[in-house]
SERO-4910 file (N, C-alpha, C, O; in steps of 0.05 Angstrom, whole numbers):
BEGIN
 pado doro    nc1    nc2    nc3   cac1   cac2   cac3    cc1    cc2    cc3    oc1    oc2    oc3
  Unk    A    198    344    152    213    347    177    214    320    191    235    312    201
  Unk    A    187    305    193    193    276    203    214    262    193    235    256    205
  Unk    A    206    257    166    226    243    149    247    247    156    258    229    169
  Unk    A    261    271    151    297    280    155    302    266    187    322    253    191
  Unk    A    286    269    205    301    266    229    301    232    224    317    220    237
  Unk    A    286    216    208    302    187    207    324    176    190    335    154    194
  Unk    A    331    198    166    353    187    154    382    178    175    393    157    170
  Unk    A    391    193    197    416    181    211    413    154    211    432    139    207
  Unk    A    381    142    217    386    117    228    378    101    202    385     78    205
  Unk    A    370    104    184    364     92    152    396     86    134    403     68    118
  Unk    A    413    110    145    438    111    136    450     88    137    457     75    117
  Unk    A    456     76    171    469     64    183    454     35    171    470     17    167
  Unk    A    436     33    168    430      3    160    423     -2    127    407    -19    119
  Unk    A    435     11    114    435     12     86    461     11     75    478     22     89
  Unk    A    469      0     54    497    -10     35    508     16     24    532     17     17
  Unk    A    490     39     23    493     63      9    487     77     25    471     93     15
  Unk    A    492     83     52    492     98     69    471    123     70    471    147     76
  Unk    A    447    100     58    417    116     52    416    145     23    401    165     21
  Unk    A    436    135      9    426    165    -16    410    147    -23    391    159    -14
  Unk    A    398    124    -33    383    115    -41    350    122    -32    330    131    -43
  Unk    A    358    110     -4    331    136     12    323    158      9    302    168      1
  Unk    A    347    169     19    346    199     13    338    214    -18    326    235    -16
  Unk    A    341    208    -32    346    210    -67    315    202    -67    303    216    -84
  Unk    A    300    188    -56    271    181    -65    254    206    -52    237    219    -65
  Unk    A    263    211    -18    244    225     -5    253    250    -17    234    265    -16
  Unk    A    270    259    -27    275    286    -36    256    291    -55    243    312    -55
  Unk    A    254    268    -74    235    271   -106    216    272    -98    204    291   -108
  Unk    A    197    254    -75    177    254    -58    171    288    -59    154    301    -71
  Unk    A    193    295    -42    189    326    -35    174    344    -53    155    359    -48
  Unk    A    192    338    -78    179    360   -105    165    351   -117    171    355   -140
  Unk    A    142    336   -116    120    322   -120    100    343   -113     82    355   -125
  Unk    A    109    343    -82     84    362    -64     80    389    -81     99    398    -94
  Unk    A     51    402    -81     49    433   -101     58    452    -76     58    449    -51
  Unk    A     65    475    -92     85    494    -73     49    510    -69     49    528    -53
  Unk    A     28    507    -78      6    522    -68     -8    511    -44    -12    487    -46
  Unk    A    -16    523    -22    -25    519     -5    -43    490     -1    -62    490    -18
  Unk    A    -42    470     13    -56    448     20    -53    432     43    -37    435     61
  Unk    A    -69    413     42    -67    398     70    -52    375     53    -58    365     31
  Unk    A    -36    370     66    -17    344     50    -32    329     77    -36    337    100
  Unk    A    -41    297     57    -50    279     84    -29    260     76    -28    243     58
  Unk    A    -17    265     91     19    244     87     15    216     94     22    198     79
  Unk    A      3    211    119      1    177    125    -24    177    141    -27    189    162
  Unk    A    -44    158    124    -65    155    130    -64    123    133    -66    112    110
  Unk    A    -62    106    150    -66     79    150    -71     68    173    -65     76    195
  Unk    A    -90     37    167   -106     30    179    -92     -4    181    -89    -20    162
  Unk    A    -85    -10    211    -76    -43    219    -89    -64    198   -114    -62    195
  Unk    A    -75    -85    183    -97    -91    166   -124   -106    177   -141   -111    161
  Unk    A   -126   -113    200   -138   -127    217   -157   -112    224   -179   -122    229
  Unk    A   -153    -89    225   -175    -70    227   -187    -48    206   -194    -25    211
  Unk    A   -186    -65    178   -189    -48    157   -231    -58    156   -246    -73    169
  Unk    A   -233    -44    139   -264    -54    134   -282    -44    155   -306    -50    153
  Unk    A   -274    -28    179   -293    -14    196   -292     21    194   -296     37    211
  Unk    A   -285     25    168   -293     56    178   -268     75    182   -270     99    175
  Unk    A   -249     69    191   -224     78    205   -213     98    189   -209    121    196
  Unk    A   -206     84    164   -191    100    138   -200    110    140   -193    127    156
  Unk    A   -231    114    127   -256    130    119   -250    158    142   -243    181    138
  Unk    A   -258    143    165   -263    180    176   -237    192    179   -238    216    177
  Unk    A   -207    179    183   -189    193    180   -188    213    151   -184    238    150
  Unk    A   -190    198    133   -188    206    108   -213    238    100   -206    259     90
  Unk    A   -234    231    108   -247    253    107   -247    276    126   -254    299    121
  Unk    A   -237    265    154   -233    287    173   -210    306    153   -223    322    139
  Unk    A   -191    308    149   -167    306    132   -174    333    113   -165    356    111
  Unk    A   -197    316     98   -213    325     67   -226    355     86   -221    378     79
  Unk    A   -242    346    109   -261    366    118   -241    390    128   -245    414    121
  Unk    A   -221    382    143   -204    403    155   -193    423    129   -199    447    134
  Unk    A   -181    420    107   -170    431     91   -188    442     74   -182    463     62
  Unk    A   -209    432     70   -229    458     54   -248    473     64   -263    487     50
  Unk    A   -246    469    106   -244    486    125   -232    518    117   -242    539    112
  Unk    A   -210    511    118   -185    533    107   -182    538     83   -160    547     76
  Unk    A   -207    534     59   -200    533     38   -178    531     14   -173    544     -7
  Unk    A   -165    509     29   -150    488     16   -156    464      7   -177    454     14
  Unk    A   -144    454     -6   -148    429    -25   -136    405    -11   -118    416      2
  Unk    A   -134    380     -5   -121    364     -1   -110    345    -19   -118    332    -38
  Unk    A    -85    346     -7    -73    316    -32    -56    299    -15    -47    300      8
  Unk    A    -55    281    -34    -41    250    -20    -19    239    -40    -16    252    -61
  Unk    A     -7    224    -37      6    204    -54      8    166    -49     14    162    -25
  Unk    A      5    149    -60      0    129    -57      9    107    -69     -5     97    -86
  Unk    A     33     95    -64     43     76    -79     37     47    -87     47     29   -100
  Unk    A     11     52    -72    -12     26    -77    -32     28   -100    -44     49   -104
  Unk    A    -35      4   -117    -53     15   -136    -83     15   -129   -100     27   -141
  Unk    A    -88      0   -108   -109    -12    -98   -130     11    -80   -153     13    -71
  Unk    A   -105     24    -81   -108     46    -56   -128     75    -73   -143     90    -61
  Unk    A   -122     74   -105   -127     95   -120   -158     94   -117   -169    110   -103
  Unk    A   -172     71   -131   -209     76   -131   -216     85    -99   -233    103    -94
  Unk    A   -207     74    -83   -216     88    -53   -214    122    -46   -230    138    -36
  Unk    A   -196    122    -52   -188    155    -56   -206    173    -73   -218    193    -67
  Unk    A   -205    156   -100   -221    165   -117   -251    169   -106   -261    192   -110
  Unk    A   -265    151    -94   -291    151    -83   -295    170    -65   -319    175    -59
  Unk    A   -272    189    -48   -276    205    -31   -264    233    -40   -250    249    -28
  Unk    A   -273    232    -64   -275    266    -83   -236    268    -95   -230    287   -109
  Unk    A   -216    249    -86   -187    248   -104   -190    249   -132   -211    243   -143
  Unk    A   -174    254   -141   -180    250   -173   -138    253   -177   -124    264   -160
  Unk    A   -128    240   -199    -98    233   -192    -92    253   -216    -99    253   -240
  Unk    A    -70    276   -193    -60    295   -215    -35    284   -233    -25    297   -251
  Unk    A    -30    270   -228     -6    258   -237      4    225   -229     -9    214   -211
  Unk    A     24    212   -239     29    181   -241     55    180   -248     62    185   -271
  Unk    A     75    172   -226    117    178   -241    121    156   -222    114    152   -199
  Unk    A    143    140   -244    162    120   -225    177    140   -209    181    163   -218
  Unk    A    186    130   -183    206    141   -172    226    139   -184    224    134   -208
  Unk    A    249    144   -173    285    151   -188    298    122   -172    298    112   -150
  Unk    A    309    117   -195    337     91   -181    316     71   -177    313     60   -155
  Unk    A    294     65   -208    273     35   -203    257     34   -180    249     14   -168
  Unk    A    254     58   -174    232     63   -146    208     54   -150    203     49   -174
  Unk    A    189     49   -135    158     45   -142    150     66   -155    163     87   -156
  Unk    A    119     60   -171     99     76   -191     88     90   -156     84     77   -136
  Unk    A     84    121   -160     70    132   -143     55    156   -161     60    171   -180
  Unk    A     25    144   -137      2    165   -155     -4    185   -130     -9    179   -107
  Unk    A      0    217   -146      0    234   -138    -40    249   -137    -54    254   -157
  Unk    A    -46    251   -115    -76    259   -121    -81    282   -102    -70    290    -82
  Unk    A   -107    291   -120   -125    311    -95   -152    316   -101   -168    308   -118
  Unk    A   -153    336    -72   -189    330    -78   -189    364    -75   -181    376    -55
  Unk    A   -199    375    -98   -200    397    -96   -223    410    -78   -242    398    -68
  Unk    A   -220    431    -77   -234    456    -49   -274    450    -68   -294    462    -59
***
């Protein structure tokens, strides 16, 4: 729902009047599992203020909330750097797909219940 309300203005400043955008966040879309979870969509930390903790408790508040509700959490991450961190906080990567139209490699993960 975030996403869609910025394509108008992604449109307007793109050569392809954003299907290019659009065409990625859609695949994005069906990535997500249609079974119940906490999708933690954007977890990020100023880089200036990386190395204190920040990620960390966002990331586990996140983890803690969804198997609250006995749900699972998952993420996606187009960083590779980003994967062993994840990994260290119970992720494990269900999957690994270029995007469409030479898109970036995105790793699909979760941390089960």
């Amino acid at each position: 729902e975030i996403e869609q309300s910025t394509r108008a203005a992604i449109n307007l400043l793109t050569p392809d009047d954003g299907l290019r955008y659009a065409a990625f966040w859609d695949w994005l879309d069906t990535q997500i599992p249609d079974t119940p979870c906490w999708f933690l969509d954007a977890i990020a930390v100023a880089p200036e203020m990386q190395g204190n903790g920040l990620g960390r408790t966002l990331l586990c508040h996140g983890i803690e909330q969804a198997h609250a509700q006995g749900c699972f959490a998952f993420l996606e991450t187009g960083t590779a750097e980003n994967v062993p961190f994840y990994e260290s906080h119970g992720f494990r990567v269900v999957s690994k797909k270029a995007a469409p139209d030479c898109g970036p490699l995105i790793w699909f993960m979760q941390a089960d219940r």
